[in-house]
C-alpha positions as CSV (number, residue, x, y, z in Angstrom):
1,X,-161.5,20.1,-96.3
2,X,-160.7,20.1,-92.5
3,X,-157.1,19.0,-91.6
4,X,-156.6,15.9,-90.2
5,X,-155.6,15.2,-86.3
6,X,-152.2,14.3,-85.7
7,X,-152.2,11.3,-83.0
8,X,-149.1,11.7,-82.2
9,X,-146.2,14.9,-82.2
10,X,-142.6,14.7,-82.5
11,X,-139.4,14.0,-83.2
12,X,-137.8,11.5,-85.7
13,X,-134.1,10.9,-85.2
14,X,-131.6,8.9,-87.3
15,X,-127.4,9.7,-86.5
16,X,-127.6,13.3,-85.3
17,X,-130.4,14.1,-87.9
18,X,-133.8,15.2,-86.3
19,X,-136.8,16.8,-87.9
20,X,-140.4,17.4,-86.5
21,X,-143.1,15.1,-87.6
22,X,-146.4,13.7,-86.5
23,X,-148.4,10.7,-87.0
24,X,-151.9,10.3,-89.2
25,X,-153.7,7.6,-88.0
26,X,-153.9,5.5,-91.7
27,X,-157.1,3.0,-91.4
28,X,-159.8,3.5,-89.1
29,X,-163.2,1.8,-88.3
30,X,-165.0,5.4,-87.4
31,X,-167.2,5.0,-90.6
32,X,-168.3,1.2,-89.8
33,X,-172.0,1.0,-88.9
34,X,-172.7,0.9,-85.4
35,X,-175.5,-0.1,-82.7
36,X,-176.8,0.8,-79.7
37,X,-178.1,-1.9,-77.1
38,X,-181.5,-1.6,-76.4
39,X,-184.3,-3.0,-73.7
40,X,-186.5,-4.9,-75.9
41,X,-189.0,-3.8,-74.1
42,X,-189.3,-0.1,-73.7
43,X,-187.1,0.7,-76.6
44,X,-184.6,2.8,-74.5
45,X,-181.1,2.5,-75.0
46,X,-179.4,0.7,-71.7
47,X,-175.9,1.5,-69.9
48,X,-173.4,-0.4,-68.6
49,X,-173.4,-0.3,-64.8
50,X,-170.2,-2.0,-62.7
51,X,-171.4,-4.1,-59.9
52,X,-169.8,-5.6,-56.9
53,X,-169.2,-9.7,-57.8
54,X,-170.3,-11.0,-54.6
55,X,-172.8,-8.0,-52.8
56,X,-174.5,-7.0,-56.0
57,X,-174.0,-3.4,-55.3
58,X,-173.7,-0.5,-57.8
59,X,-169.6,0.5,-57.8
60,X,-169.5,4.8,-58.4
61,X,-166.5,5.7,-60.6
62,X,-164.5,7.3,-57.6
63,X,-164.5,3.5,-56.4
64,X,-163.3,1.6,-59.0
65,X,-159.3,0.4,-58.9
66,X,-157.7,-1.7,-60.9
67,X,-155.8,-4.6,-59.7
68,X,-153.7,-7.5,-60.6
69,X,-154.7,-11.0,-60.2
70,X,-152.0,-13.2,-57.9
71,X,-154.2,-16.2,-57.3
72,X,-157.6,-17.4,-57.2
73,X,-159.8,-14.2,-55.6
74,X,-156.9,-12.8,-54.3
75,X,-155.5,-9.2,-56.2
76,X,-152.9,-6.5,-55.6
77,X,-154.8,-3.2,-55.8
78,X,-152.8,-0.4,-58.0
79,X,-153.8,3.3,-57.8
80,X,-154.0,5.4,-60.5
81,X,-151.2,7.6,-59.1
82,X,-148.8,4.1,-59.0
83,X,-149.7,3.1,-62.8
84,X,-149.0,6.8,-64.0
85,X,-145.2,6.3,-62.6
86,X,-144.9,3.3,-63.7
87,X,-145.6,4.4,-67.6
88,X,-142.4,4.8,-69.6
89,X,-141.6,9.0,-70.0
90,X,-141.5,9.9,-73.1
91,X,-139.1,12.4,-74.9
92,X,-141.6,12.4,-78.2
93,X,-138.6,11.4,-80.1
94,X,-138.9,8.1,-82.8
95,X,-135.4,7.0,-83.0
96,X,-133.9,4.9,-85.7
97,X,-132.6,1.5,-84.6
98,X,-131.6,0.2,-87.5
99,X,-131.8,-0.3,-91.5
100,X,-133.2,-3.3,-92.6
101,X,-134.4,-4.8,-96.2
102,X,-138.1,-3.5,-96.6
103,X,-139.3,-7.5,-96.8
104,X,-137.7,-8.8,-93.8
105,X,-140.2,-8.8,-91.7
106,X,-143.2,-11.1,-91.3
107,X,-146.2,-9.2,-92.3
108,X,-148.1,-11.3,-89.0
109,X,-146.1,-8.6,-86.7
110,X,-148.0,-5.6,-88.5
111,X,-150.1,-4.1,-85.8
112,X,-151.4,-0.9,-86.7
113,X,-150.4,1.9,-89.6
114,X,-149.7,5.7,-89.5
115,X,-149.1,8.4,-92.2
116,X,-146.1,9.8,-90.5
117,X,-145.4,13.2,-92.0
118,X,-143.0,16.4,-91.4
119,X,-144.4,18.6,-88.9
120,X,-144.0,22.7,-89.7
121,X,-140.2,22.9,-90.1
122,X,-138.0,20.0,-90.8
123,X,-138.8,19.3,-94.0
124,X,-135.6,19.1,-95.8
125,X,-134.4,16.4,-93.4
126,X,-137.8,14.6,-93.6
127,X,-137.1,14.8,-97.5
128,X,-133.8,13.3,-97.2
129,X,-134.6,10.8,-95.1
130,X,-137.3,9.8,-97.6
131,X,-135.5,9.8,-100.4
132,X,-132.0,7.7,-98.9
133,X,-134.2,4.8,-97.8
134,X,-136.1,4.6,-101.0
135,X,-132.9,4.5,-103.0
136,X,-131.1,1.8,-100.5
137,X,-134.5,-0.3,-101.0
138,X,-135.0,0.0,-97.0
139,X,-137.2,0.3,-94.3
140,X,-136.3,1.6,-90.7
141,X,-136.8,0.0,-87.5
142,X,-137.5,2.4,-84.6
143,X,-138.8,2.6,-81.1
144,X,-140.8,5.4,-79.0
145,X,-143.0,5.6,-76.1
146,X,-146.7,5.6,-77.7
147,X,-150.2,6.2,-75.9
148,X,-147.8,5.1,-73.0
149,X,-146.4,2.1,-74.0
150,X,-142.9,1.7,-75.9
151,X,-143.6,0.7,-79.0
152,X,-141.5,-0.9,-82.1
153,X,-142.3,1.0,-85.5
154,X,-141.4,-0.1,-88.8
155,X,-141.0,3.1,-91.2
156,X,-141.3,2.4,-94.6
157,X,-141.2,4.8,-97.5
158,X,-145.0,5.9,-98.9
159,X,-145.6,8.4,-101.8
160,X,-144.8,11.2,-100.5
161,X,-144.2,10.8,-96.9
162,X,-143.5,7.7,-94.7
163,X,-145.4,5.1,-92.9
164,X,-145.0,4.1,-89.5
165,X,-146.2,0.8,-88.5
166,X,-146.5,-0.5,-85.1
167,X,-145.2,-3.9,-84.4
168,X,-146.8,-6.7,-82.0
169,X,-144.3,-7.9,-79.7
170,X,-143.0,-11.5,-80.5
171,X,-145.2,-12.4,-77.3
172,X,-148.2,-11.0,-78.8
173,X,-147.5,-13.7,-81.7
174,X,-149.0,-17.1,-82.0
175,X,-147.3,-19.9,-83.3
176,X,-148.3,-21.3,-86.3
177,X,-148.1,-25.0,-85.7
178,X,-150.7,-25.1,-83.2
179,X,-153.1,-23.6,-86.0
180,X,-151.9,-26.3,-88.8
181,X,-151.2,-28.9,-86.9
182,X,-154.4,-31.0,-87.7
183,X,-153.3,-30.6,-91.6
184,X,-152.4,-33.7,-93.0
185,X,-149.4,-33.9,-95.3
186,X,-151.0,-34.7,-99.1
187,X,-149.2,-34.2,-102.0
188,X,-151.5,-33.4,-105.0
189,X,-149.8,-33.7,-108.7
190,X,-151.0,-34.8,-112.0
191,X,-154.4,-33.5,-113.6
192,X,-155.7,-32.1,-110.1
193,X,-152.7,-30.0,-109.4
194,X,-152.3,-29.0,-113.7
195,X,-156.4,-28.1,-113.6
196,X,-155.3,-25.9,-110.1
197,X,-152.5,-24.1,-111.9
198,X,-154.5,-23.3,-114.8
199,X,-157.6,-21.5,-113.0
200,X,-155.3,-19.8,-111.0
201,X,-153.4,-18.6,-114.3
202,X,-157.5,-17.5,-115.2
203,X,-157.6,-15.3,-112.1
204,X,-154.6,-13.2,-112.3
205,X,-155.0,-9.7,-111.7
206,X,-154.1,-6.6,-109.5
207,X,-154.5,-5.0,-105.9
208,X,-157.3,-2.2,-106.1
209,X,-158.5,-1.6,-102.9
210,X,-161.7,0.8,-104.3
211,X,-163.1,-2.9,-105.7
212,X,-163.4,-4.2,-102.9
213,X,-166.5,-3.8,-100.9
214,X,-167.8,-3.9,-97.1
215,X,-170.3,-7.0,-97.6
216,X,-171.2,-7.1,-94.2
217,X,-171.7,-3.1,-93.9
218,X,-173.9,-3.5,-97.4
219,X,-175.4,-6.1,-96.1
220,X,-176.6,-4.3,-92.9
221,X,-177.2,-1.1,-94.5
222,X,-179.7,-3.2,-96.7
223,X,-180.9,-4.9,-93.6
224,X,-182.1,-2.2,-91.8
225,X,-183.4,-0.1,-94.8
226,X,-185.7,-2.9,-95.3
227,X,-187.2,-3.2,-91.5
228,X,-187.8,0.5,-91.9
229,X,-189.9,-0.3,-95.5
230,X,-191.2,-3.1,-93.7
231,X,-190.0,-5.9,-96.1
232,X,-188.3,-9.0,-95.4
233,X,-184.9,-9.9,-97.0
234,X,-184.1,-13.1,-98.9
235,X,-182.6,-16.0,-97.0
236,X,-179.4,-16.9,-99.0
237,X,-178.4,-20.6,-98.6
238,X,-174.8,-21.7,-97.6
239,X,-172.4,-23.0,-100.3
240,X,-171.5,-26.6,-100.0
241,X,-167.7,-27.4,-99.6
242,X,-166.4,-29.5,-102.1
243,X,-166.1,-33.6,-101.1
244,X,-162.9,-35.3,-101.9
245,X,-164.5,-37.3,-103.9
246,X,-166.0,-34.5,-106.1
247,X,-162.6,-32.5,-106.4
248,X,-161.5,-33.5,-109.7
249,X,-164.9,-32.8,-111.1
250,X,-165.4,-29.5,-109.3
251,X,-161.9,-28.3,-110.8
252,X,-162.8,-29.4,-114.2
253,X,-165.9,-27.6,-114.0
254,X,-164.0,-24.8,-112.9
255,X,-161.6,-25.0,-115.7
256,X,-164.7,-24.9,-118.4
257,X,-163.5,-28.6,-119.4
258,X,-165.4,-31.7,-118.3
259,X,-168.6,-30.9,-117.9
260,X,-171.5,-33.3,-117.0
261,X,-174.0,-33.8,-120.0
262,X,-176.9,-35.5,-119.3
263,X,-178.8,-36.9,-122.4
264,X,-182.7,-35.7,-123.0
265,X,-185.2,-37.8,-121.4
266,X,-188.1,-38.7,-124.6
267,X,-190.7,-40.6,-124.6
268,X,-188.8,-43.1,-126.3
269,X,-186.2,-43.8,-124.4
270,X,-187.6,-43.3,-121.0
271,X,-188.7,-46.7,-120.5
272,X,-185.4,-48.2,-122.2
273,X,-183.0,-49.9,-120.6
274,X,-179.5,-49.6,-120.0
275,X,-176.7,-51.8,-118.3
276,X,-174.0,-50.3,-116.3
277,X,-171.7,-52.0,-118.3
278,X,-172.5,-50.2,-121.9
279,X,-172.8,-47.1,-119.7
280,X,-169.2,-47.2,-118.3
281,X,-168.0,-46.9,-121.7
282,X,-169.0,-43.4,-122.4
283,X,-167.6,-42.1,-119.5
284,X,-164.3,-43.3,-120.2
285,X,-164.6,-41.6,-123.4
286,X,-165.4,-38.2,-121.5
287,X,-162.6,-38.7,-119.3
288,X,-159.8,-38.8,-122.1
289,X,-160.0,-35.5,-123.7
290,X,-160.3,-33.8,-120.3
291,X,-157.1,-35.6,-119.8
292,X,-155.4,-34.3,-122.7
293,X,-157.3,-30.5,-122.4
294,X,-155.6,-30.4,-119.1
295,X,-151.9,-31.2,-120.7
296,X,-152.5,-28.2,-122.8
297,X,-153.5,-25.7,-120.2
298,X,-150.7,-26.7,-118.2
């Protein structure tokens, strides 16, 4: 099996402690399907080309700058020379900020995660450093110029090793509010909230991330094996959401308790009628033992 490629080579430092390590990128997207964009016509693949916004013209490499917009059409032209100086230097060195409980932060600042490991020597004060956060129940908070940006790392202990998570800057955050502020404030209790608990209680399980499946790479995988047999896949139809009037149904449904029975049609009965009046009394019936099902689950 071929080594993986450190993204990163260092130093970690907590007090006067330092030891050599380097950084495994953890998750990657290398394995997703990808595409090519094509000219529908010929078949070819196409290429991106920059163009001048108001002449039209093709812009070589050499003549490409990036700038900084300061008002409407009007930009401050930075050369690469200008941006390289202004990058933070870095020393390769991940030092340790501070100690903190491993759950106080918000997983919504996670950015991105790294196996970070001892590098060649170092190991016993990799080892140690391991060990002393696992057995004060804590996670570090560190900081280090990475792919030329200074970065806030969360180091956590993981198996063996460490993990080294990159944090988003609180900028980089959203704020909730706007996102839930539409939400109404309901307050569900009584048999809709008992039926909730108890198929939540029927779900219970476990984290095991080899369960879980790609639909969307399966799905396109499928896709494109059928094209190439020529066949056509079938068109799956949307699930309706649930009205608010159908809630407490659906969740007794769910439950296995209340479920809709609709009498035979014969050729007896079919012409015989019924008022709504001797029909409301059945499902009242129906509706107390769900009632006192639901008590029980609860």
């Amino acid at each position: 099996m071929v080594a993986p490629r450190a993204n990163w080579k260092g130093f970690i430092k907590f007090g006067e402690v330092a030891c050599p390590v380097a950084l495994y990128t953890a998750a990657s997207s290398s394995e997703r399907i990808a595409f090519n964009t094509l000219n529908r016509k010929t078949g070819n693949r196409v290429k991106r080309e920059f163009v001048d916004s108001e002449t039209g013209d093709p812009v070589e490499r050499d003549e490409q700058v990036k700038g900084y917009e300061i008002e409407n059409g009007q930009y401050v032209i930075l050369e690469p020379d200008e941006v390289a100086a202004a990058v933070p230097d870095s020393d390769k060195t991940l030092r340790i900020d501070a100690f903190i409980p491993c759950n106080e932060i918000d997983d919504i600042y996670f950015d991105k995660p790294y196996y970070l490991a001892p590098d060649k020597m170092g190991t016993d004060a990799f080892v140690l450093l391991r060990d002393g956060m696992k057995k004060a129940k804590v996670a570090a908070i560190a900081h280090t110029v990475l792919f030329r940006r200074v970065r806030t790392v969360l180091i956590r202990p993981h198996g063996k090793g460490l993990i080294a998570t990159t944090l988003n800057f609180d900028y980089e955050v959203r704020s909730s509010e706007d996102a839930f502020e539409q939400l109404p404030d309901l307050k569900i209790e009584g048999e809709m909230l008992q039926l909730a608990e108890h198929i939540i209680g029927t779900k219970k399980g476990s984290f095991d991330a080899s369960t879980f499946d790609d639909r969307y790479e399966a799905a396109v995988a499928e896709l494109v094996k059928a094209k190439i047999e020529g066949r056509a896949l079938p068109k799956k139809k949307a699930p309706a959401a649930s009205k608010p009037s159908d809630l407490l149904q659906a969740l007794r449904e769910s439950a296995g308790i209340g479920r809709k029975t609709e009498p035979k049609r014969t050729a007896a009965n079919v012409n015989k009628g019924t008022s709504r009046k001797k029909a409301a009394k059945p499902a009242a019936a129906k509706t107390k033992p769900a009632a006192s099902q639901t008590r029980r689950a609860g």
